[in-house]
NULUMMI-269872 format. One line per 2 residues: their letters; for each residue x, y, z of N, C-alpha, C. Coordinates in nm, 2 decimals. Example, Ala and Ser with C-alpha at 12.3 -4.5 7.8 and 13.67 -1.06 7.14 Angstrom:
<lumtis>
AS = 1.32,-0.57,0.78,1.23,-0.45,0.78,1.32,-0.33,0.78; 1.28,-0.22,0.71,1.37,-0.11,0.71,1.29,0.00,0.79
</lumtis>
This chain:
<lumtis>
XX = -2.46,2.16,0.12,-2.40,2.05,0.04,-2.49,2.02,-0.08; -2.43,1.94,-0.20,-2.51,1.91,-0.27,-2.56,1.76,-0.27
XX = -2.60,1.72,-0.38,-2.69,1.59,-0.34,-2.61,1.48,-0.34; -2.61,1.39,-0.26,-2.55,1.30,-0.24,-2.51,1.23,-0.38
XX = -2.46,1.16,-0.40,-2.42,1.04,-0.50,-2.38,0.93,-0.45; -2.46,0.84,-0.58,-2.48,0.74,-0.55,-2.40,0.59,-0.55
XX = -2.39,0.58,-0.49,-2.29,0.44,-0.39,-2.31,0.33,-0.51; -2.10,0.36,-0.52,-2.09,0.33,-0.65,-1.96,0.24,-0.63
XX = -1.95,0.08,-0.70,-1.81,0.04,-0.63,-1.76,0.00,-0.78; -1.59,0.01,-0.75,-1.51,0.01,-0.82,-1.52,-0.08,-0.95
XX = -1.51,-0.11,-1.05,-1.58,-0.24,-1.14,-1.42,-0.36,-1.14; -1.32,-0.29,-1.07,-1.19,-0.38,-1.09,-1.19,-0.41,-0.95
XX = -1.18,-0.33,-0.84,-1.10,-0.38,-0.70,-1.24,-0.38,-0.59; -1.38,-0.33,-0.61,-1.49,-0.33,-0.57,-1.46,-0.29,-0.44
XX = -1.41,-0.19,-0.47,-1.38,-0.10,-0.34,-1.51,0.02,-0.38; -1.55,0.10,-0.35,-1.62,0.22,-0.36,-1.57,0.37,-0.45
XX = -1.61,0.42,-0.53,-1.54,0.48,-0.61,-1.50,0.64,-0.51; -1.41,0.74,-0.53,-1.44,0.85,-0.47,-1.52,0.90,-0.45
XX = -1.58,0.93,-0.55,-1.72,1.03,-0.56,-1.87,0.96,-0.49; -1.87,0.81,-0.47,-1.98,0.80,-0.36,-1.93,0.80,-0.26
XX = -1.81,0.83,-0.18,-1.75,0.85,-0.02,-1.76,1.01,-0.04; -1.76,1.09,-0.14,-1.74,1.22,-0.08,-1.80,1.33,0.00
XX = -1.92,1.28,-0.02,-2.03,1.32,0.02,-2.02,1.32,0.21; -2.01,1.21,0.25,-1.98,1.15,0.35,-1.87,1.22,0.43
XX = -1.76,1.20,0.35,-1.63,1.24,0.41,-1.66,1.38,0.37; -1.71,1.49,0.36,-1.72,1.63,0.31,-1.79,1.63,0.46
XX = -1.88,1.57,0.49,-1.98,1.59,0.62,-1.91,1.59,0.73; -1.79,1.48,0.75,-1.70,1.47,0.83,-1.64,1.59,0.86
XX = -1.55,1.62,0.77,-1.48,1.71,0.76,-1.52,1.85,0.85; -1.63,1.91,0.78,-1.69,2.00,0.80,-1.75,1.94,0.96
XX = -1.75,1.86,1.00,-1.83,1.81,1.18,-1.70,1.85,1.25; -1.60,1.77,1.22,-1.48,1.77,1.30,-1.39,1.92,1.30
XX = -1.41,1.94,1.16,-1.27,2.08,1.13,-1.18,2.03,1.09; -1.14,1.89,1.10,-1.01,1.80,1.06,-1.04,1.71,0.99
XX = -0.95,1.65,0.91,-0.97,1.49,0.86,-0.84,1.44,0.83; -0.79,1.30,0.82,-0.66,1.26,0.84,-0.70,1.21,0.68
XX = -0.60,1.24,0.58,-0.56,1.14,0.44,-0.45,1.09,0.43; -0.47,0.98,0.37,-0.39,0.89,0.36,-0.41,0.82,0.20
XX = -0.31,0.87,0.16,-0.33,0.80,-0.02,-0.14,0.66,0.03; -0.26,0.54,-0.04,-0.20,0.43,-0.07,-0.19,0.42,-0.24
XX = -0.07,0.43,-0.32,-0.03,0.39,-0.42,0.04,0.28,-0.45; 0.02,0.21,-0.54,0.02,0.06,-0.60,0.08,0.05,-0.75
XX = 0.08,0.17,-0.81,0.10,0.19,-0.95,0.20,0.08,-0.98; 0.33,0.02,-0.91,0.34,-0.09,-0.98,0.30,-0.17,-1.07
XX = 0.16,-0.22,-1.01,0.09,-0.30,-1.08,0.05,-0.30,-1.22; 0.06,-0.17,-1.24,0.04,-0.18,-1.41,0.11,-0.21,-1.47
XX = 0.20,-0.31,-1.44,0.31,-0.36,-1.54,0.20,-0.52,-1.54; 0.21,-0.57,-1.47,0.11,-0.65,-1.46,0.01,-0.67,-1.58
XX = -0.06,-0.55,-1.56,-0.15,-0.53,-1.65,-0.09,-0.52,-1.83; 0.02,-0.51,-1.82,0.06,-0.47,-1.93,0.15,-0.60,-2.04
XX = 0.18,-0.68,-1.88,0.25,-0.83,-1.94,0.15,-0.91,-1.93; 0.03,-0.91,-1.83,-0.05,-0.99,-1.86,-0.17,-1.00,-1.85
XX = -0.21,-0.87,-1.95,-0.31,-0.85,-1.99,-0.45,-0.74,-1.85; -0.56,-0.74,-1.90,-0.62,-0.70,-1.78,-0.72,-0.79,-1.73
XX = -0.79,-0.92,-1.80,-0.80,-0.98,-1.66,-0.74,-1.04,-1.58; -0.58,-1.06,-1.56,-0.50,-1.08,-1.44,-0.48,-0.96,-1.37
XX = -0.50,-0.85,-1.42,-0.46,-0.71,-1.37,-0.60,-0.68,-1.27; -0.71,-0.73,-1.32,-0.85,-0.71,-1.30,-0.89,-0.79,-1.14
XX = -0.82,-0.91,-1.18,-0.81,-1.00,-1.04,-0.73,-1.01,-0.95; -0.60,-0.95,-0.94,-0.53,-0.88,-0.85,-0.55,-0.75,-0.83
XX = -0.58,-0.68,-0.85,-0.64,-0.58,-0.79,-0.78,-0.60,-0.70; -0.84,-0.72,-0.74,-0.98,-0.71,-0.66,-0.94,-0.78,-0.56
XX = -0.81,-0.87,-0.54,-0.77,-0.95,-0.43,-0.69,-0.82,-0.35; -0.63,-0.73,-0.40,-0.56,-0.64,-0.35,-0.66,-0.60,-0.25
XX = -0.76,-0.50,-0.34,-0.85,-0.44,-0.27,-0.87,-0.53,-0.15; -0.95,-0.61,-0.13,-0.98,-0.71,-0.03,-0.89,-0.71,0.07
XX = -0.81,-0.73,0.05,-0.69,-0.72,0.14,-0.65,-0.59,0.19; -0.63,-0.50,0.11,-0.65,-0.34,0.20,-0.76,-0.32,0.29
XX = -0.86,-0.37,0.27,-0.97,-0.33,0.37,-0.92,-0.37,0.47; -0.91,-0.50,0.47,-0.87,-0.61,0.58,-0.77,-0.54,0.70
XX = -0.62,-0.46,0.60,-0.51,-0.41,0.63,-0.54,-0.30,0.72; -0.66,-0.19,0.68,-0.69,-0.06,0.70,-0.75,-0.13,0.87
XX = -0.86,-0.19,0.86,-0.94,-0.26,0.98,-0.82,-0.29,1.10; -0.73,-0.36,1.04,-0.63,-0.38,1.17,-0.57,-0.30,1.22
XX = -0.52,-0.24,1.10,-0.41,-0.10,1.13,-0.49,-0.01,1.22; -0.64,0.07,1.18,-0.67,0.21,1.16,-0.81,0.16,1.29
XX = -0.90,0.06,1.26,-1.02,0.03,1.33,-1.15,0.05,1.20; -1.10,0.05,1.12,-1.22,0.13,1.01,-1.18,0.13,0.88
XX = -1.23,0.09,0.80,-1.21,0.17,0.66,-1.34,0.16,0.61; -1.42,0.27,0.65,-1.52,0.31,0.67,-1.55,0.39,0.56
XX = -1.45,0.44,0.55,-1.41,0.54,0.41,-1.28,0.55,0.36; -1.28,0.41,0.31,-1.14,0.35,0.16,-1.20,0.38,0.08
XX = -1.18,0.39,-0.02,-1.22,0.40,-0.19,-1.03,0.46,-0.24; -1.14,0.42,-0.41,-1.02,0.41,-0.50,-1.02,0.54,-0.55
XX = -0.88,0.59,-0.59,-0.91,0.76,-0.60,-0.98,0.74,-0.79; -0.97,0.69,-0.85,-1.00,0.67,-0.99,-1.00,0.55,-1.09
XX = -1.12,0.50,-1.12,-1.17,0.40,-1.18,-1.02,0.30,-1.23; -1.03,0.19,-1.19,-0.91,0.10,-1.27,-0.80,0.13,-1.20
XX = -0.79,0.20,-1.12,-0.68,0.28,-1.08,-0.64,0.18,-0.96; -0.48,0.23,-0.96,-0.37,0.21,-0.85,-0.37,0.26,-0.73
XX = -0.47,0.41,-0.70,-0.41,0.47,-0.61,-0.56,0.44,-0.53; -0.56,0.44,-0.38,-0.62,0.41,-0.32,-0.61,0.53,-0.15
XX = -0.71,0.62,-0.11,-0.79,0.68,0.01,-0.84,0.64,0.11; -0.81,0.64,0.19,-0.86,0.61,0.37,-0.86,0.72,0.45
XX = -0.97,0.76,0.44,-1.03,0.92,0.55,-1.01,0.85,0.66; -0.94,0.96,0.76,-0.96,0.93,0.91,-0.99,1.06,1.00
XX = -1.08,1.01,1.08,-1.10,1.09,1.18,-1.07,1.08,1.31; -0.99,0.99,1.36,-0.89,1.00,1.45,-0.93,0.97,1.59
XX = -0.88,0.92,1.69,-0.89,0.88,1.81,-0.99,0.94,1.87; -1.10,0.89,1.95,-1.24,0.94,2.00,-1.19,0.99,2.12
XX = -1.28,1.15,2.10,-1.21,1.21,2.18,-1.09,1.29,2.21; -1.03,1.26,2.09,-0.90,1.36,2.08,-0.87,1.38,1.92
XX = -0.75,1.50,1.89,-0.78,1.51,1.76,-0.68,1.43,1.69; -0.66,1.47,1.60,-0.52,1.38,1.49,-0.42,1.47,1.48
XX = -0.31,1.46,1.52,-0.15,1.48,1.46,-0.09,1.42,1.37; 0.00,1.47,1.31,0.08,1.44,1.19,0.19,1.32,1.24
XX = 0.21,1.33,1.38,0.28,1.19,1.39,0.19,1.07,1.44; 0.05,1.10,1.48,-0.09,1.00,1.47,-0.08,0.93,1.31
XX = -0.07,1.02,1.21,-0.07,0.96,1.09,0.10,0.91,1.04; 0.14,0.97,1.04,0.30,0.92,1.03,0.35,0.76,1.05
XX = 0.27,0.73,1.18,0.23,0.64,1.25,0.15,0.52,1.22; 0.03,0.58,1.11,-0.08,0.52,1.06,0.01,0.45,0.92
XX = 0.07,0.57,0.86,0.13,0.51,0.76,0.26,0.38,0.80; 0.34,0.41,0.89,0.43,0.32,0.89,0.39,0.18,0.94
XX = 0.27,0.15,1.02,0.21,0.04,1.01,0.13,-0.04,0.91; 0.07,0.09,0.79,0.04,0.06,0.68,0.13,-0.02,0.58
XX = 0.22,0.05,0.58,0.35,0.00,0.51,0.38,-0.14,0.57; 0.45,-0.19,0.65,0.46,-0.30,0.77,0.41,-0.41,0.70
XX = 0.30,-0.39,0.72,0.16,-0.51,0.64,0.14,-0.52,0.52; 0.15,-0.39,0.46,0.10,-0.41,0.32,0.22,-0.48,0.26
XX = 0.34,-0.46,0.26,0.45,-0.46,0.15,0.44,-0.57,0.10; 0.46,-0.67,0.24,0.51,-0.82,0.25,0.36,-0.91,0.17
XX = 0.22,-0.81,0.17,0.13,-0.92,0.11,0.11,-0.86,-0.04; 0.17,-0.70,-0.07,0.15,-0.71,-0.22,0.28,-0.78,-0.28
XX = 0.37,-0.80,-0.18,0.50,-0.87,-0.26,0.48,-1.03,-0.31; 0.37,-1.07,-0.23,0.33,-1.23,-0.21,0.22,-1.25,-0.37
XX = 0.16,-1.12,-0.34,0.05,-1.13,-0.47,0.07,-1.13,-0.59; 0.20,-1.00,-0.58,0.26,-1.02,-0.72,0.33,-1.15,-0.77
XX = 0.38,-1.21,-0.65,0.48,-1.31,-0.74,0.51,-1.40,-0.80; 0.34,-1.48,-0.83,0.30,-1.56,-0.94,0.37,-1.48,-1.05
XX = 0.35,-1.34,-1.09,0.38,-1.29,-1.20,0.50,-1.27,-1.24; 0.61,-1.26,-1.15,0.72,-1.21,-1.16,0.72,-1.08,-1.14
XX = 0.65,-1.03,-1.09,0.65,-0.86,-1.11,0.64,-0.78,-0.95; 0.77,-0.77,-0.91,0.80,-0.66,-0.83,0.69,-0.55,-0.76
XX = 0.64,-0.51,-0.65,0.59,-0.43,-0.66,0.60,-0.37,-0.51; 0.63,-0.22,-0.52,0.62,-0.10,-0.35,0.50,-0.05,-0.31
XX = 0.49,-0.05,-0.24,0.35,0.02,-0.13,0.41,0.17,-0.16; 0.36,0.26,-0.20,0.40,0.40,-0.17,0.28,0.48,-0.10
XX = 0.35,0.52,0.04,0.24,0.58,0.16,0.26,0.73,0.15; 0.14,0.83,0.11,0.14,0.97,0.20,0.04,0.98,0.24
XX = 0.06,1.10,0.35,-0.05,1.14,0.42,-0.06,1.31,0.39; -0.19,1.33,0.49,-0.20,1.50,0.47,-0.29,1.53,0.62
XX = -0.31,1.63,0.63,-0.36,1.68,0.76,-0.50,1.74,0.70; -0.63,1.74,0.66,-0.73,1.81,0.59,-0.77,1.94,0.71
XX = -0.77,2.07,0.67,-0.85,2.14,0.82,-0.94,2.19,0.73; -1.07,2.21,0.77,-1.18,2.31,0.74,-1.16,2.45,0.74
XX = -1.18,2.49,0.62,-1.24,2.63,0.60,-1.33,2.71,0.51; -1.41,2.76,0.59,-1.55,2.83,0.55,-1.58,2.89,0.44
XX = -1.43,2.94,0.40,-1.40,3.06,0.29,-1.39,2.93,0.14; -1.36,2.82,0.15,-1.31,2.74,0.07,-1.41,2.62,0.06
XX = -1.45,2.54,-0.06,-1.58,2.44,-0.05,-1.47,2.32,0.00; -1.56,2.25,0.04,-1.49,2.13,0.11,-1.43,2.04,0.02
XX = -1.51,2.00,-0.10,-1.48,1.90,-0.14,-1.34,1.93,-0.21; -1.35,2.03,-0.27,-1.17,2.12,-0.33,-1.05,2.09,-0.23
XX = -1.09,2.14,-0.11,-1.01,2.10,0.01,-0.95,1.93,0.02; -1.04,1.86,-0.01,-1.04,1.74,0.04,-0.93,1.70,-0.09
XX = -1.00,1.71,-0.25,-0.89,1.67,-0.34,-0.75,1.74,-0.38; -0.74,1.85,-0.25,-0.63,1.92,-0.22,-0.55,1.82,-0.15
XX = -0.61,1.80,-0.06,-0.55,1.70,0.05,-0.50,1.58,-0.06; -0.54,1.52,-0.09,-0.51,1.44,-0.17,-0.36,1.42,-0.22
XX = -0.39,1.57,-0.31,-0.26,1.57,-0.40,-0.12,1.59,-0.31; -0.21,1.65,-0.18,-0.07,1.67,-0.08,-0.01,1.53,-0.01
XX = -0.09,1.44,-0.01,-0.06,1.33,0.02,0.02,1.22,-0.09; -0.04,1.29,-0.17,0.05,1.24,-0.36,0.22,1.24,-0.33
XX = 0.17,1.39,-0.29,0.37,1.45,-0.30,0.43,1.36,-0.20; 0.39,1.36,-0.10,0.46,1.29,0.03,0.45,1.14,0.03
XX = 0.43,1.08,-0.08,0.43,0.97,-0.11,0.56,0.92,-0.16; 0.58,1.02,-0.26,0.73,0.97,-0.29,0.83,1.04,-0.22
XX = 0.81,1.12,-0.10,0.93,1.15,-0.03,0.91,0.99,0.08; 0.81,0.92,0.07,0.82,0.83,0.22,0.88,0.71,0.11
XX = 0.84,0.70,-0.03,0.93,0.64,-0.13,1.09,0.59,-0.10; 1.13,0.71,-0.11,1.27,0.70,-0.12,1.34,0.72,0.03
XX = 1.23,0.76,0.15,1.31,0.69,0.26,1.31,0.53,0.32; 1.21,0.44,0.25,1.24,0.31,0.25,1.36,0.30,0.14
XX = 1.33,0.32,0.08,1.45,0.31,0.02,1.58,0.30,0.03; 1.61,0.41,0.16,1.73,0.43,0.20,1.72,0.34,0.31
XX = 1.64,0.28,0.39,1.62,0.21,0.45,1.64,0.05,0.44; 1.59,0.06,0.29,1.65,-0.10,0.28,1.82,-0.12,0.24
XX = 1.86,0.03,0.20,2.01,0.04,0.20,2.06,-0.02,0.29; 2.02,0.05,0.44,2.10,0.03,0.55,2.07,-0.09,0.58
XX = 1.95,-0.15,0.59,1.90,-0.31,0.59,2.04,-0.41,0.61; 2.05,-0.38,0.43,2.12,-0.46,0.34,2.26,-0.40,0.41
XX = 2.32,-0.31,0.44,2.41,-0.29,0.50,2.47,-0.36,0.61; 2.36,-0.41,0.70,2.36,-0.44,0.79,2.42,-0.55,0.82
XX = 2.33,-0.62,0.72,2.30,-0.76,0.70,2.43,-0.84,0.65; 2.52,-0.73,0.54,2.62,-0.78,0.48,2.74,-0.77,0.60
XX = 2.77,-0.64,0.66,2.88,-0.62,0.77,2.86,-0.69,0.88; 2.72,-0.78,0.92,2.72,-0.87,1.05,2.71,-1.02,1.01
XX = 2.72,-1.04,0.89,2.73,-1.17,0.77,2.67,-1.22,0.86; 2.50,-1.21,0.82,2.40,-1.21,0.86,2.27,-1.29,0.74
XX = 2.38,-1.31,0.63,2.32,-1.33,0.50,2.28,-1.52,0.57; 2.19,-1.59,0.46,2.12,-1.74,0.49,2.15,-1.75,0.35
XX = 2.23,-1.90,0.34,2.20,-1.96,0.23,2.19,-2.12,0.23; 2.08,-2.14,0.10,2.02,-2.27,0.11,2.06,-2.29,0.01
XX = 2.09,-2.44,-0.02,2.08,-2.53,-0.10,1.97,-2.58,-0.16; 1.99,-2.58,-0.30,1.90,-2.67,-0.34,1.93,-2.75,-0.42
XX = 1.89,-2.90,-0.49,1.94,-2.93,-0.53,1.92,-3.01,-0.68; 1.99,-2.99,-0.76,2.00,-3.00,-0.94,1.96,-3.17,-0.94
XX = 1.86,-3.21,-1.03,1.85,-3.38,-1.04,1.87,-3.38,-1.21; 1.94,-3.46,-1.20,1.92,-3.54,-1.36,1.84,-3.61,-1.37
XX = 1.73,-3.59,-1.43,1.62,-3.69,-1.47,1.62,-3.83,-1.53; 1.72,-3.81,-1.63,1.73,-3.97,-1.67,1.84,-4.06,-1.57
XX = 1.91,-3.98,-1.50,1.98,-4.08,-1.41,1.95,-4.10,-1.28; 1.80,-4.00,-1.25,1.78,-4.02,-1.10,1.89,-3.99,-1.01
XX = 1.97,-3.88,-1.07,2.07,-3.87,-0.97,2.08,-3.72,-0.95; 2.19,-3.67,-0.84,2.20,-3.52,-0.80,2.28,-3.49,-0.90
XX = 2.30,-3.39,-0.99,2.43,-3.36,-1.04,2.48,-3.22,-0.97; 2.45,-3.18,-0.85,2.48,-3.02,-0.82,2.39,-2.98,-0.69
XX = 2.41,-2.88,-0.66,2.35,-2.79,-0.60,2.33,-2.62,-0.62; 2.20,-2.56,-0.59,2.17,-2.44,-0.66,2.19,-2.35,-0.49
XX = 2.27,-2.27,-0.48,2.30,-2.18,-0.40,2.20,-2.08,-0.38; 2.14,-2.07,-0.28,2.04,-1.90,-0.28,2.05,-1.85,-0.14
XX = 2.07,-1.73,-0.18,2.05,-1.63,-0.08,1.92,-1.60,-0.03; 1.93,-1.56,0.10,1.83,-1.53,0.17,1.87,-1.45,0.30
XX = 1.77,-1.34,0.37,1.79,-1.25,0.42,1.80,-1.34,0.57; 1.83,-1.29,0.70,1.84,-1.34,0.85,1.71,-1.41,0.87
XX = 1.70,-1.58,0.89,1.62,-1.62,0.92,1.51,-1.60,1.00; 1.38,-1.58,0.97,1.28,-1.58,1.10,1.26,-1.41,1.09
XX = 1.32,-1.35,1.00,1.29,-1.22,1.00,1.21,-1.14,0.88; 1.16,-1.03,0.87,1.13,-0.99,0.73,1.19,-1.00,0.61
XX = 1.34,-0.99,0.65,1.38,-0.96,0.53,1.44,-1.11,0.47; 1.40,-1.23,0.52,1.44,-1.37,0.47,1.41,-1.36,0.37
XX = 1.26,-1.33,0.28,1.22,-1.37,0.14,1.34,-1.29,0.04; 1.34,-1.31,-0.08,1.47,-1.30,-0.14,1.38,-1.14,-0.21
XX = 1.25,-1.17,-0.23,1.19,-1.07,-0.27,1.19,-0.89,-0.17; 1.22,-0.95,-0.04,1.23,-0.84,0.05,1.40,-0.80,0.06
XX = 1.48,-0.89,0.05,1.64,-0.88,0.05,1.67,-0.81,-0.05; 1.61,-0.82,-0.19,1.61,-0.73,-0.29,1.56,-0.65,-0.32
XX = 1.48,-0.59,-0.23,1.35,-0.49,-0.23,1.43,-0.41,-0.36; 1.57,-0.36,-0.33,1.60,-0.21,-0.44,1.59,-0.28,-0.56
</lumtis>
C-alpha cells in the first residue's frame, strides 16, 4: 500500500474527506475480501446553495453532516468510515463491513439502505424547509469483493460509481411508492384537513378560514411536505 494520507475533514459538512478514509477502508477491504458501499446523495441541496447563497448552503450541509453520522450510528452501529465522496459536495460514503462473524449480502445492504432512507428523508425534509426548498435522500449500494489482479483503491471508486447507478434506480422506486401512498390515501379518504384561520387585523376579527391538507394523522405521511413528496 501506499502512504497513508493525511486525516483531512470536509471544510463545509466536517465530515472526513475520501481520500483520508481510503487508506483505511483499502486495508479493510483487502482483510475481509468484501466491503459493503453505500453512496448517500443529497444533490438537492444545491438549489439551496444557489437561492441562498453558500453560507446557508455551507451551514446546512454541516448540520446535515451531523445528522448523518448520527443516522449511520443508529441504522449501521458505526460510521467509522462516512466521508464525503468530494469537497463541498452532496454525495456522501459509508463503508461497511458487516455483521461480526458473518459476511454481507445484498439484501444485508438493501436493508441498510431502506432504513437509511426511513430516517433520513423526514430530517432532510425538516432542514430544508426554512428555505422552501424540497429535498430526496437518493440511496445506492454496491457489494466491493477483492481482487489480487486489480489495486484496491480503483475497485473501491468502482464500487462507488456502482452504487451511483443504483441510486437512481432506488430514486424512482420511492417514487412509485409515494404513487401508491397517495393512492391509497385518496381511495380510503384517508386525507386530514385543518383549518386555519384568516384574522383581519384592524377589526380583530375572523374573516375566513384557510383549508390544508394533510396526510393520515399520526403517520409519516401527515407533513404536507411528505404528502407531496412527488
Amino acid at each position: 500500500g501506499g502512504p497513508r494520507v493525511t486525516f483531512d475533514l470536509d471544510p463545509a459538512c466536517a465530515l472526513p474527506q475520501l481520500p483520508a478514509v481510503l487508506h483505511d477502508v483499502r486495508d479493510l477491504l483487502e482483510t475481509l475480501g468484501y466491503l459493503g458501499v453505500v453512496l448517500v446523495d443529497l444533490s438537492d441541496l444545491d438549489r439551496v446553495e444557489i437561492e441562498f447563497g453558500r453560507r446557508a448552503y455551507n451551514t446546512l450541509l454541516r448540520e446535515i453532516g451531523s445528522d448523518l453520522g448520527g443516522i449511520c450510528r443508529e441504522v449501521t452501529g458505526s460510521d467509522d468510515f462516512l466521508s464525503v465522496v468530494a469537497p463541498y459536495g452532496e454525495e456522501f460514503v459509508l463503508f461497511l463491513e458487516g455483521p461480526r462473524g458473518g459476511g454481507l449480502s445484498p439484501q444485508a445492504l438493501e436493508d441498510v439502505v431502506e432504513r437509511l432512507w426511513l430516517a433520513l428523508q423526514p430530517r432532510l425534509a425538516a432542514s430544508t424547509a426554512p428555505y422552501g426548498v424540497g429535498g430526496r435522500v437518493r440511496l445506492g449500494y454496491s457489494l466491493a469483493l477483492a481482487n489480487a489482479s486489480l489495486q484496491s483503491e480503483r475497485l473501491i471508486y468502482r464500487s462507488i460509481e456502482e452504487a451511483r447507478r443504483m441510486a437512481g434506480f432506488h430514486d424512482r422506486r420511492m417514487v412509485n411508492r409515494a404513487r401508491e401512498n397517495i393512492r391509497d390515501i385518496l381511495v380510503n379518504r384517508r386525507l386530514s384537513i385543518l383549518f386555519q384561520p384568516i384574522d383581519d387585523l384592524h377589526g380583530a376579527e375572523v374573516t375566513g378560514y384557510e383549508a390544508l391538507a394533510r396526510g393520515p394523522l399520526a403517520t409519516p405521511m401527515e407533513p404536507p411536505r411528505e404528502l407531496f413528496y412527488l
